[in-house]
C-alpha positions as CSV (number, residue, x, y, z in Angstrom):
1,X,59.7,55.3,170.7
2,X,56.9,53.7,171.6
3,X,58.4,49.9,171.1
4,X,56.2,48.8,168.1
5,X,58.5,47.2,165.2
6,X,58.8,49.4,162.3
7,X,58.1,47.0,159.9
8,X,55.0,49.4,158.3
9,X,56.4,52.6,158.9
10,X,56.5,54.8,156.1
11,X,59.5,56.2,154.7
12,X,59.4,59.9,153.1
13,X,61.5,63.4,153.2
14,X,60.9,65.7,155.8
15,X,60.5,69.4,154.9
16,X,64.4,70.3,154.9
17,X,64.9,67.4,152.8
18,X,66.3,64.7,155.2
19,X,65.5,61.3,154.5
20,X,62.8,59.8,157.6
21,X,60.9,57.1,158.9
22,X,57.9,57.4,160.5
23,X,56.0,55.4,162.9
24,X,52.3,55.2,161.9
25,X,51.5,54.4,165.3
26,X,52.8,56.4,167.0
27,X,53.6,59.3,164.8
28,X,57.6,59.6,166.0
29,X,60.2,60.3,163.6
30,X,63.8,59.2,162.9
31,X,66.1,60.2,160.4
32,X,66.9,57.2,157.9
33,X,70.7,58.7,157.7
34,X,71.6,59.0,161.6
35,X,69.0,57.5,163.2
36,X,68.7,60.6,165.5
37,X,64.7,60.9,166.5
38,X,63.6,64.1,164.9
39,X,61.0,66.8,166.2
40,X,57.7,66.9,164.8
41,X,55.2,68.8,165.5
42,X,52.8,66.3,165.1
43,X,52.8,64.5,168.4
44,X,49.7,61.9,167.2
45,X,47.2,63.5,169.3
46,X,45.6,62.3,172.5
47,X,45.7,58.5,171.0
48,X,49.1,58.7,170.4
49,X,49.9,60.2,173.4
50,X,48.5,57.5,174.9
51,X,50.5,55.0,173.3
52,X,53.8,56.2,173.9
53,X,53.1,56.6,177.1
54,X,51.9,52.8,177.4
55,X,54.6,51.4,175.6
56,X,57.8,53.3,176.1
57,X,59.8,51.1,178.3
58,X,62.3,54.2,179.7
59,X,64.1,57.2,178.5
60,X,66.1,55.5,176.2
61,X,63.3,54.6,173.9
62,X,63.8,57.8,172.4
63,X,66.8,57.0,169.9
64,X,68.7,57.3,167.9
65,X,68.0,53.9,165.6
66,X,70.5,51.2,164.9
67,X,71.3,51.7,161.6
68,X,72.7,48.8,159.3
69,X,74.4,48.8,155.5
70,X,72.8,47.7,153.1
71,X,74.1,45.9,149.8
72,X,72.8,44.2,146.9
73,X,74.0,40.2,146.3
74,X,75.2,39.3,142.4
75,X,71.9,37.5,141.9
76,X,69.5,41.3,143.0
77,X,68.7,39.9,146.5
78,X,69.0,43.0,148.9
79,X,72.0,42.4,151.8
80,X,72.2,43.2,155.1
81,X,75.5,44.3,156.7
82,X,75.0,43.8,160.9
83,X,78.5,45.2,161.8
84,X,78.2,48.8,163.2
């Protein structure tokens, strides 16, 4: 939500066992299997506050996430599928 690529976000489980990414930035979190933003009680504090504020362009920064297939080619190089 706050516009900063994911690209070292941190995958885990949340507590009811659903697959998520979160933003270390800006403490939001998606889950991996919808792309619906999830509720967290951890809002990042005043800093990361801050930064969505700063950095959300409008409402719709909030989600859900494009979510792509992914595959595996014939020689192990991972595939990505770009059709919705």
């Amino acid at each position: 939500s706050c516009k900063i690529p994911l690209t070292k976000a941190k995958a885990s489980v949340s507590s009811d066992g659903s697959p998520i990414i979160r933003c270390d930035f800006c403490k939001s979190s998606y889950n991996l299997q919808t792309g619906e933003k999830m509720e967290s009680e951890d809002t990042g504090g005043f800093f990361g506050g801050v930064i969505k504020s700063v950095f959300a362009a409008n409402a719709d920064s909030a989600g859900p996430l494009r979510l792509f297939k992914l595959g595996e080619n014939s020689k192990g190089k991972l595939m990505i599928d770009p059709s919705p």
